[in-house]
Short mmCIF file of the C-alpha atoms (twelve columns), coordinates in Angstrom:
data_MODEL
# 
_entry.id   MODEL 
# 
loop_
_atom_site.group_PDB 
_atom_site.id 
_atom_site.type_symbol 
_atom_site.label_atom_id 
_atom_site.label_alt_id 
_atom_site.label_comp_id 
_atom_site.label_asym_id 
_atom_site.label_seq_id 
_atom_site.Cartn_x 
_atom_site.Cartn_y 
_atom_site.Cartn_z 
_atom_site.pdbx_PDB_model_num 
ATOM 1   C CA . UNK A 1   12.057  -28.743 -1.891  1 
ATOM 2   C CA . UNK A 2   10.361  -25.601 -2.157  1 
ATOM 3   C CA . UNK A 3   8.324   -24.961 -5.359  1 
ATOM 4   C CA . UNK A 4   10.527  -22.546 -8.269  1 
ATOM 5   C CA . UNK A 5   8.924   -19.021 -8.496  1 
ATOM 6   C CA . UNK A 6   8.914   -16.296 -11.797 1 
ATOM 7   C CA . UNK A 7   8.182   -12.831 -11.621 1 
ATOM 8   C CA . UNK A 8   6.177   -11.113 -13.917 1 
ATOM 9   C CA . UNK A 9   7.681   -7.309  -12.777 1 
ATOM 10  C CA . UNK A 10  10.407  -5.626  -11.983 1 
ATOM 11  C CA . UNK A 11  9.629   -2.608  -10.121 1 
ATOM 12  C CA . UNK A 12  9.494   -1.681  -6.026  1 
ATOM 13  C CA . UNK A 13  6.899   -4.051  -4.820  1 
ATOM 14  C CA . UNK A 14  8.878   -7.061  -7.336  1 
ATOM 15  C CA . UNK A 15  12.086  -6.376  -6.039  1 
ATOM 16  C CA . UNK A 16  11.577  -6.654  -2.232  1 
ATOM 17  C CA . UNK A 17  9.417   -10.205 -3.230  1 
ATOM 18  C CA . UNK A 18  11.710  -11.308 -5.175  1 
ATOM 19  C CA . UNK A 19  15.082  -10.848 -2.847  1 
ATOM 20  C CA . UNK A 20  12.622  -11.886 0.517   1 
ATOM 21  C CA . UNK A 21  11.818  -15.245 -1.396  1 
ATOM 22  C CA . UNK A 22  15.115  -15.524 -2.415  1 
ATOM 23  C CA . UNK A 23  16.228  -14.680 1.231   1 
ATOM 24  C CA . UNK A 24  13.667  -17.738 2.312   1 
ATOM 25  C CA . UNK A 25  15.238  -20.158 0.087   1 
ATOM 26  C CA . UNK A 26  12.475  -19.738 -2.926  1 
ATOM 27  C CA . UNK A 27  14.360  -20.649 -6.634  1 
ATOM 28  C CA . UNK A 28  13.484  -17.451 -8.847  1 
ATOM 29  C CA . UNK A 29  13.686  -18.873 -12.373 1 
ATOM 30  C CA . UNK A 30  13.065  -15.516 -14.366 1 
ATOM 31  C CA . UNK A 31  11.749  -12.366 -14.198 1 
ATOM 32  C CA . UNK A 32  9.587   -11.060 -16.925 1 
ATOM 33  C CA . UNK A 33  9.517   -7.554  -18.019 1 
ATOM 34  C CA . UNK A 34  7.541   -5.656  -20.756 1 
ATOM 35  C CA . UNK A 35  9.797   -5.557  -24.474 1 
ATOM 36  C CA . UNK A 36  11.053  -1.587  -23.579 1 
ATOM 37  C CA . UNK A 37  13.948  -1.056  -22.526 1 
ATOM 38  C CA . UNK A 38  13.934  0.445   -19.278 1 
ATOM 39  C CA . UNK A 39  11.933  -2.679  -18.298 1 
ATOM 40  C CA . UNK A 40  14.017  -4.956  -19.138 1 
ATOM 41  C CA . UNK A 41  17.084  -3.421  -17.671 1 
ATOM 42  C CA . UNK A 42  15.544  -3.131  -14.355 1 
ATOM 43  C CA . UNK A 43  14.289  -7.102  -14.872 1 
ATOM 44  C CA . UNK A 44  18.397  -7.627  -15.521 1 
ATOM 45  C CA . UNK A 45  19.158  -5.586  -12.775 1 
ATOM 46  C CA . UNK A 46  16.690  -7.834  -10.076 1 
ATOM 47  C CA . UNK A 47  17.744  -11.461 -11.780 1 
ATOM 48  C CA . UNK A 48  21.513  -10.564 -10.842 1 
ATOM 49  C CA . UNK A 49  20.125  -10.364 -7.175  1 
ATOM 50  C CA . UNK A 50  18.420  -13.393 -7.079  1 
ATOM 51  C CA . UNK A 51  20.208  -16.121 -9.663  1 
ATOM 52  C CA . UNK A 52  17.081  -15.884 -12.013 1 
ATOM 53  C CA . UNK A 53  17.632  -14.915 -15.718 1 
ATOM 54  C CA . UNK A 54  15.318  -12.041 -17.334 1 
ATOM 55  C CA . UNK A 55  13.214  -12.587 -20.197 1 
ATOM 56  C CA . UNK A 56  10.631  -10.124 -21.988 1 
ATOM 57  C CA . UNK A 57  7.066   -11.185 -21.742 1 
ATOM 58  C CA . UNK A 58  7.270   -11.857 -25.335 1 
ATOM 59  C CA . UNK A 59  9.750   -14.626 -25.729 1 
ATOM 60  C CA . UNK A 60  9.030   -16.342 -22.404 1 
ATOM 61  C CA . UNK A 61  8.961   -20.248 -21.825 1 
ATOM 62  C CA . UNK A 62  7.820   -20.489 -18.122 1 
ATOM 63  C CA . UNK A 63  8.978   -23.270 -16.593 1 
ATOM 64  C CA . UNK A 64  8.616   -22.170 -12.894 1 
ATOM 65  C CA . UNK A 65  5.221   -24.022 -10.199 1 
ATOM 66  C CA . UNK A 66  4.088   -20.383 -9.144  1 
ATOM 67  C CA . UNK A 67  4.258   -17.228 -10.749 1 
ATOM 68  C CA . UNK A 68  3.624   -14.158 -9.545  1 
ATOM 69  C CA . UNK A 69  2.224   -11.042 -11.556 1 
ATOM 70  C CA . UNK A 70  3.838   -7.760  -9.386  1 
ATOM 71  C CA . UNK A 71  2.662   -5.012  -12.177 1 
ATOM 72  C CA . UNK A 72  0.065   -2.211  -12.033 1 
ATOM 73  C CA . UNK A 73  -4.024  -3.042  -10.984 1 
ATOM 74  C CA . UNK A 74  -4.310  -2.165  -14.665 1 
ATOM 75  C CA . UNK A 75  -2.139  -4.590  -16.388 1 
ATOM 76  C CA . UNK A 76  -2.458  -7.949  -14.507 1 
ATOM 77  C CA . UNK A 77  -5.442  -9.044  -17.002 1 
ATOM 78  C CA . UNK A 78  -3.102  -7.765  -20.135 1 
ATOM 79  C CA . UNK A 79  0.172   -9.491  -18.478 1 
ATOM 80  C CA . UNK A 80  -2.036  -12.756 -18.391 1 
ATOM 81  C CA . UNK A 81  -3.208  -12.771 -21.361 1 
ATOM 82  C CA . UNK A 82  -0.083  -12.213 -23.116 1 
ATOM 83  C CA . UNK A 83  1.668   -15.194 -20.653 1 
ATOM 84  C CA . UNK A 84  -0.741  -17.257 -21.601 1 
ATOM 85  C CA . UNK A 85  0.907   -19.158 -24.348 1 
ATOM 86  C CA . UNK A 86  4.257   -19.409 -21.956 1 
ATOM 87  C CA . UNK A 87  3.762   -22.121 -20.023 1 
ATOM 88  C CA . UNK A 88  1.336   -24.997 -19.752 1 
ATOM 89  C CA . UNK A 89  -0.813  -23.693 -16.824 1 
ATOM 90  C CA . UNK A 90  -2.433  -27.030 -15.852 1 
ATOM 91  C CA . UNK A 91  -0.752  -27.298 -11.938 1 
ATOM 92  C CA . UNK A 92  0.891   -23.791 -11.685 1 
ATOM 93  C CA . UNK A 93  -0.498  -21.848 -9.071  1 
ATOM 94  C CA . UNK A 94  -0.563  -18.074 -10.622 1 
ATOM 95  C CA . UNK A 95  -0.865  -15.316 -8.410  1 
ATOM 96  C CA . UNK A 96  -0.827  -11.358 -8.388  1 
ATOM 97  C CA . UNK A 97  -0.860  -8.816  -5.567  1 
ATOM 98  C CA . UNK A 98  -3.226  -6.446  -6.549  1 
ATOM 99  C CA . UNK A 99  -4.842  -4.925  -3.290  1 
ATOM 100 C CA . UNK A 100 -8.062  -3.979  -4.746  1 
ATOM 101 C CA . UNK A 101 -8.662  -6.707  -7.556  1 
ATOM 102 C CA . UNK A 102 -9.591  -10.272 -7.149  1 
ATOM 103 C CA . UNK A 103 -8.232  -13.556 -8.281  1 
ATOM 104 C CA . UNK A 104 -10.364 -13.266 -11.269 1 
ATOM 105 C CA . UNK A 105 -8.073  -11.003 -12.922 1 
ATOM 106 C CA . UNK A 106 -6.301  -14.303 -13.854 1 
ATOM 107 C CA . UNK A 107 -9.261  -15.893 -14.647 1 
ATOM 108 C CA . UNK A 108 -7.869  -16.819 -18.014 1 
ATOM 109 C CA . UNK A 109 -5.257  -18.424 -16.219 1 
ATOM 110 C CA . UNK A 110 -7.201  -20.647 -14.347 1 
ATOM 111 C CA . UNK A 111 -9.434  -21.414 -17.454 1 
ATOM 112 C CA . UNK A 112 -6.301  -23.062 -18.489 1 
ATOM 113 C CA . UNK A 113 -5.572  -25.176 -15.845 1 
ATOM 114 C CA . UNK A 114 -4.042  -22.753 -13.035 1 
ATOM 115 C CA . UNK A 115 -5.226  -22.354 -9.320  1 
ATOM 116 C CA . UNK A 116 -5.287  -18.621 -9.078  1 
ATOM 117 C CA . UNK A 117 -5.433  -16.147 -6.059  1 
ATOM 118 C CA . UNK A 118 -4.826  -12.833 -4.910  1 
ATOM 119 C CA . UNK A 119 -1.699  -12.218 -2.422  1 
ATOM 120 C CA . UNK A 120 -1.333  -8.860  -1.148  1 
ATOM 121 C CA . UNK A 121 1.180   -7.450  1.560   1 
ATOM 122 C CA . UNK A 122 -0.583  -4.415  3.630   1 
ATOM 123 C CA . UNK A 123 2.733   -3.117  3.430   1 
ATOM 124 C CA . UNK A 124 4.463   0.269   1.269   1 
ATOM 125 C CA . UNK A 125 6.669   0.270   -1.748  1 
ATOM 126 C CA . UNK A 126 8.917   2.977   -3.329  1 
ATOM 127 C CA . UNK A 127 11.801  3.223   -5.222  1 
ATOM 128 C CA . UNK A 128 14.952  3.399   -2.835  1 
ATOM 129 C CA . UNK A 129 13.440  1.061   -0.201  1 
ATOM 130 C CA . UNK A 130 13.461  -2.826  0.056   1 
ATOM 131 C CA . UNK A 131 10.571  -3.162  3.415   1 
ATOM 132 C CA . UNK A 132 11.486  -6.473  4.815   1 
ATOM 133 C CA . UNK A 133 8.485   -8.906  5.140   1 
ATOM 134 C CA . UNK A 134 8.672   -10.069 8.409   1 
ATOM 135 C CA . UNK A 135 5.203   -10.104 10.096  1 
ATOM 136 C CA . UNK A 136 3.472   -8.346  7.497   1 
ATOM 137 C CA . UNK A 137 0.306   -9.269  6.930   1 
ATOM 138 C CA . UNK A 138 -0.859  -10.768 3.726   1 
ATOM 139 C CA . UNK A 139 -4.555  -10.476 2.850   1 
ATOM 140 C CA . UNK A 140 -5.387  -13.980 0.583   1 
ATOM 141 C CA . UNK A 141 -8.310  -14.908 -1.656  1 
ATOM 142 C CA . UNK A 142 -8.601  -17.382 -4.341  1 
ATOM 143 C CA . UNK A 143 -8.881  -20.946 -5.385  1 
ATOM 144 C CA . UNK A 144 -7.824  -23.285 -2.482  1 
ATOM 145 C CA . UNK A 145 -4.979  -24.709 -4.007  1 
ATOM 146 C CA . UNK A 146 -3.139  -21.454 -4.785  1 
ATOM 147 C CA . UNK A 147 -4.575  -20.533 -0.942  1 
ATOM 148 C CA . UNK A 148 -3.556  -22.982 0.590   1 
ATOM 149 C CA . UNK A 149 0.337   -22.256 -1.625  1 
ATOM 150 C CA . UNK A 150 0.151   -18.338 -0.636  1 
ATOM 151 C CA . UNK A 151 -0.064  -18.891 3.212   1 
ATOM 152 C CA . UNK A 152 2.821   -21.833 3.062   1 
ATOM 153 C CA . UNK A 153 4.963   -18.755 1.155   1 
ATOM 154 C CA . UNK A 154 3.584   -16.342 3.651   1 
ATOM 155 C CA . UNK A 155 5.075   -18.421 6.633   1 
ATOM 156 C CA . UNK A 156 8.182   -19.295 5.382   1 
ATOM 157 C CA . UNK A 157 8.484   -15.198 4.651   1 
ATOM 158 C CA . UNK A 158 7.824   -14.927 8.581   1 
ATOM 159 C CA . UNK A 159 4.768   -12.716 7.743   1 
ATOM 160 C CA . UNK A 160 1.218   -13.100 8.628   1 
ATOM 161 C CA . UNK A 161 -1.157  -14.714 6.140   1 
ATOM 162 C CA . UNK A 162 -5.071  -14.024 6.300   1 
ATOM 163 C CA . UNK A 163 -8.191  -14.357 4.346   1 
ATOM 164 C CA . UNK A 164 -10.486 -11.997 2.551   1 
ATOM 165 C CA . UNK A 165 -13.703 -11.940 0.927   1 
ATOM 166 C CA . UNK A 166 -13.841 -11.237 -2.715  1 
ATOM 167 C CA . UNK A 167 -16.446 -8.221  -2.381  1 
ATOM 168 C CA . UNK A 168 -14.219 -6.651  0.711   1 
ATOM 169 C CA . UNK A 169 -10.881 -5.614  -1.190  1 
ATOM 170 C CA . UNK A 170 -12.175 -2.187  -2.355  1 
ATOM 171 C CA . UNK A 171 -12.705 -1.185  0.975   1 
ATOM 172 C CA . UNK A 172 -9.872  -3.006  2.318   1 
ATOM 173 C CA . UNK A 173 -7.513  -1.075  -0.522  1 
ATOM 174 C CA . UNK A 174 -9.328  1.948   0.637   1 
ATOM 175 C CA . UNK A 175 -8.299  1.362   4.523   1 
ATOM 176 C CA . UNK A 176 -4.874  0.979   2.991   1 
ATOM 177 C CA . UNK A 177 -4.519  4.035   1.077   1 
ATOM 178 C CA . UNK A 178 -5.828  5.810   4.568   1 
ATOM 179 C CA . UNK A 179 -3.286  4.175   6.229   1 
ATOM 180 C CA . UNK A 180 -0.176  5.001   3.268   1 
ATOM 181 C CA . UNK A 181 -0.621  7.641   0.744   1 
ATOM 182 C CA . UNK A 182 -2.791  9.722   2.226   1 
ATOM 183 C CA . UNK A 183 -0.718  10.030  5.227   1 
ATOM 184 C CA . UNK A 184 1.930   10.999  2.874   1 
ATOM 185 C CA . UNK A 185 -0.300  13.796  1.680   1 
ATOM 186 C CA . UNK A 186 -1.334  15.015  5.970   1 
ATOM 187 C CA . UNK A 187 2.313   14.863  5.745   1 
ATOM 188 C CA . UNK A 188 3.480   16.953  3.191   1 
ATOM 189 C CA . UNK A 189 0.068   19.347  3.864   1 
ATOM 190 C CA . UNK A 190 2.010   19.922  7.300   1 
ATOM 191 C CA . UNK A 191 4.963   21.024  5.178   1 
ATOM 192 C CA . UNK A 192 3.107   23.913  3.495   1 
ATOM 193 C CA . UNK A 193 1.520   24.914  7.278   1 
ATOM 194 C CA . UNK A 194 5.450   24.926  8.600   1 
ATOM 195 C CA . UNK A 195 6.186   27.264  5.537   1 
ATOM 196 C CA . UNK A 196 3.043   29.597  6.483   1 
ATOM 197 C CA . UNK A 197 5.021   29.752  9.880   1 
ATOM 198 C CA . UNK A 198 8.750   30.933  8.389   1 
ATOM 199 C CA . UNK A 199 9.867   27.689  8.494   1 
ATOM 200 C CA . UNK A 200 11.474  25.711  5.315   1 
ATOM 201 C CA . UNK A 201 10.452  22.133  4.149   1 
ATOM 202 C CA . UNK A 202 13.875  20.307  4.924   1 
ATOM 203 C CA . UNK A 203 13.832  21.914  8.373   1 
ATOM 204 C CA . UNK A 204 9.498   21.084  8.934   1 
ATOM 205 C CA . UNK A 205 10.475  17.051  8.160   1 
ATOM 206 C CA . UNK A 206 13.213  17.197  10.863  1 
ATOM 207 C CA . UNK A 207 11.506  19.045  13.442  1 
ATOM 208 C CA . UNK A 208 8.538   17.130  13.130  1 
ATOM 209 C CA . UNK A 209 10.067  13.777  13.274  1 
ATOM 210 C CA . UNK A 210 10.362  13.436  17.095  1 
ATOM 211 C CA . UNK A 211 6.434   14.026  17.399  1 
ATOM 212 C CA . UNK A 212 5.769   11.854  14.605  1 
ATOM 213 C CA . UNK A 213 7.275   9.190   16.559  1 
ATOM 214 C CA . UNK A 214 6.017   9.965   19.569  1 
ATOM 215 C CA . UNK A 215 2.433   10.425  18.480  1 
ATOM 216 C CA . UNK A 216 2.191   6.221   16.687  1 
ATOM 217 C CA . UNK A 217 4.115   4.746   19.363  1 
ATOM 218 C CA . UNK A 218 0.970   6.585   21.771  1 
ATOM 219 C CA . UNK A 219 -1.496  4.708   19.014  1 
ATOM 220 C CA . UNK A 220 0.476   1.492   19.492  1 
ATOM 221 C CA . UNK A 221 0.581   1.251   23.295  1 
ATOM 222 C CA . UNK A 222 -2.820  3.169   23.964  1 
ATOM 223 C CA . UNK A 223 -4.816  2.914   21.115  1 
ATOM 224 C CA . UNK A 224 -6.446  6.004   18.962  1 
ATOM 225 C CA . UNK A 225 -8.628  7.653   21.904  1 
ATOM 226 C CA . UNK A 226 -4.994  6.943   24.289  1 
ATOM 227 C CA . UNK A 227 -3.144  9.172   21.499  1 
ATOM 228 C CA . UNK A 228 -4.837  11.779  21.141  1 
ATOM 229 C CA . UNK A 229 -4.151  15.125  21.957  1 
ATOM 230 C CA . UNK A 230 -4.480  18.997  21.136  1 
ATOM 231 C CA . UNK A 231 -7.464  21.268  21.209  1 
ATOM 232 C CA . UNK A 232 -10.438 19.195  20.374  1 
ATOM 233 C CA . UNK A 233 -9.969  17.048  23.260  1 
ATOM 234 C CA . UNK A 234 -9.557  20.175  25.399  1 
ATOM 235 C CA . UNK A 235 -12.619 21.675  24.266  1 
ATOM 236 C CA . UNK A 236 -10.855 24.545  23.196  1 
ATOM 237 C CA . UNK A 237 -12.988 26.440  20.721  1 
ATOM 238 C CA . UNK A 238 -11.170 30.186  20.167  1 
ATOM 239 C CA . UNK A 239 -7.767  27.905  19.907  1 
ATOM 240 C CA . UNK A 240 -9.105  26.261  16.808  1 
ATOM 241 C CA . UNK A 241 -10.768 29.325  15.630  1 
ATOM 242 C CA . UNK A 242 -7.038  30.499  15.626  1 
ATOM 243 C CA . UNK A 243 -6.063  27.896  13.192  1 
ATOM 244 C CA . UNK A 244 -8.700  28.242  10.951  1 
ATOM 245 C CA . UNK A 245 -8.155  31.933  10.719  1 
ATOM 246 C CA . UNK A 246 -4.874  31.342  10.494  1 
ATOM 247 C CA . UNK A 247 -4.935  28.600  7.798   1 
ATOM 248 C CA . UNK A 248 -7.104  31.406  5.311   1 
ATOM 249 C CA . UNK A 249 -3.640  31.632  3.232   1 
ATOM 250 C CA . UNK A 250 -3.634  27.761  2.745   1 
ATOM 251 C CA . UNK A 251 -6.892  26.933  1.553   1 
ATOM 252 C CA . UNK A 252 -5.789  23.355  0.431   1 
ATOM 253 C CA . UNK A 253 -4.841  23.201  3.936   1 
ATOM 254 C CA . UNK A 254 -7.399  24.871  5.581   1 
ATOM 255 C CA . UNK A 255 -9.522  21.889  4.048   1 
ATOM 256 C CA . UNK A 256 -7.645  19.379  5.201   1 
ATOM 257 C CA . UNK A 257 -8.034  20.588  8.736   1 
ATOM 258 C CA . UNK A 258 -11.679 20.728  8.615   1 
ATOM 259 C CA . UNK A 259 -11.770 17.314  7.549   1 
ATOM 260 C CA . UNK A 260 -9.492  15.832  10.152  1 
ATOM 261 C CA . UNK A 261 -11.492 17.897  12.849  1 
ATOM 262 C CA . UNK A 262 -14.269 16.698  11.663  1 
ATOM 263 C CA . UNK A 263 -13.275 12.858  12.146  1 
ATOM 264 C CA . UNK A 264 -11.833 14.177  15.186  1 
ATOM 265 C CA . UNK A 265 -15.386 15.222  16.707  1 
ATOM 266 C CA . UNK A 266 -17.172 11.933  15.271  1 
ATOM 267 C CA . UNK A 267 -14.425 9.387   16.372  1 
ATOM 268 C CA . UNK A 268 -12.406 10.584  19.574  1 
ATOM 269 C CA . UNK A 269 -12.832 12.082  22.894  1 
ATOM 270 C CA . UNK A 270 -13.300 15.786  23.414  1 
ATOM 271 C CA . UNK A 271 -14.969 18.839  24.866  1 
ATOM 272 C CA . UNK A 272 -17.170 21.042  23.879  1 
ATOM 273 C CA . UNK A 273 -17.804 19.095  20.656  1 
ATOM 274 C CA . UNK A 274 -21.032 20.925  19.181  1 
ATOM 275 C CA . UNK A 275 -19.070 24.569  19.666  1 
ATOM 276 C CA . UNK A 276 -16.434 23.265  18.038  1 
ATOM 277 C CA . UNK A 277 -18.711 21.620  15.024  1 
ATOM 278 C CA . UNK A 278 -20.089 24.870  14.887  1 
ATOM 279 C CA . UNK A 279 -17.169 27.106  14.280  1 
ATOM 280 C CA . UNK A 280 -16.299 24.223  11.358  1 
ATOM 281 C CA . UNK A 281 -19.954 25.077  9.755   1 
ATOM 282 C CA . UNK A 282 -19.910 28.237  10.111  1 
ATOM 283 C CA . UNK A 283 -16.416 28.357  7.648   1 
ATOM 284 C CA . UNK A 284 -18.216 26.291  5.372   1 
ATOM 285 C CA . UNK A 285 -20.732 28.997  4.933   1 
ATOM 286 C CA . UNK A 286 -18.869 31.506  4.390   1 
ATOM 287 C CA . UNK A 287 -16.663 29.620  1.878   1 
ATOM 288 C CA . UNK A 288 -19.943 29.214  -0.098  1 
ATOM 289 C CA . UNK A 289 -20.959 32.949  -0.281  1 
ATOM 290 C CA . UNK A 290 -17.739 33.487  -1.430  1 
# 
């Protein structure tokens, strides 16, 4: 028998958990949303899914062995402390999957009795889209109990469970956000270069999603250096004086370039790299006197 599970959420990254451990034949007894509204509606919403009931936070009786906290970095303490009369904690196994905070957000939790840890899926979620699970990995910290409970979950959700140290998860939320949102933003900074060429946003995301493609399946099969392409690795200096110059009438732009080039020259192969540095500088300065 697998152990029941209640989740304390309802939004994106709740609602693919919740159906993908329903999905591996995890019990959801509830899922408990703030008092507002909205909330609870979307809490309704899930529990039809998955054959749990909803209940707001503050006239829940947990009964479930593990319960998982799926709300904002900044209210896992708050969403503790106001479970903590729910349920008596001594042998749950509490958990939330905050990428950048510890297990000791639940501290509180474990001063009552519950084995506490941190569970979080390197993985995106937005409204619209349910990611499946499958061999995504799971960075794990915590007490060994609620460990060693995480990676069973982790398995049965066919995704990859690993550990981290306490004092790495700001810079392991950081190599996330590289790797998410800020990708988003390269993204939709390309958008506003396509418009500086005559071309309109709806048009820029279909055009560019062939190289897109292209360009991560390179990274997959030949790694970063393997992928690489374009000027910098040519050596061609008046080709990305072009772009700069060109890039004047997109200054948000126009810094985003600089910094990718920039990573470019100190990461991957290329020619001519201390011309090209140059010609970065040399904007810079003239930037500043203006």
């Amino acid at each position: 028998m697998k152990p029941r599970v209640a989740i304390v959420g309802a939004g994106n990254l709740a609602s693919a958990l919740a159906v993908a451990l329903h999905g591996a034949g995890y019990g959801i007894d509830q899922i408990v949303s703030r008092d507002q509204a909205a909330s609870f509606r979307r809490a309704r919403r899930l529990a039809g899914q998955v054959g749990a009931s909803a209940v707001a936070a503050a006239r829940a009786q947990i009964r479930a062995d593990i319960v998982w906290f799926c709300v904002p970095d900044g209210a896992i303490a708050g969403a503790a402390e106001a479970l903590k009369a729910a349920a008596d904690w001594s042998g749950k196994v509490a958990v939330h999957s905050s990428g950048a905070l510890t297990s000791n957000e639940l501290a509180q939790l474990r001063r009552r009795g519950a084995a506490v840890a941190s569970v979080h899926p390197f993985m995106t979620f937005v409204r619209g889209s349910r990611p499946r699970l499958v061999g995504v990995p799971f960075a794990i910290e915590g007490d060994a109990v609620a460990v060693r409970m995480a990676r069973r979950i982790v398995k049965n959700l066919d995704g990859c469970a690993y550990s981290i140290r306490n004092e790495d998860k700001a810079a392991y939320h950081t190599w996330g956000t590289f790797a998410s949102p800020l990708l988003t933003a390269l993204l939709v900074t390309s958008e506003h270069v396509a418009a500086a060429a005559g071309v309109k946003v709806k048009a820029a995301r279909q055009r560019m999603l062939p190289i897109l493609k292209q360009t991560l399946a390179n990274y997959v099969a030949f790694d970063a250096a393997g992928a690489f392409s374009g000027p910098i690795i040519r050596g061609d200096v008046d080709t990305v004086k072009r772009h700069l110059r060109t890039l004047r009438g997109v200054p948000v732009a126009e810094g985003v370039y600089v910094s990718l080039a920039r990573a470019a020259l100190a990461y991957l192969p290329g020619k001519n790299k201390e011309t090209i540095e140059t010609a970065l500088k040399s904007l810079r300065r003239s930037r500043s006197r203006n």
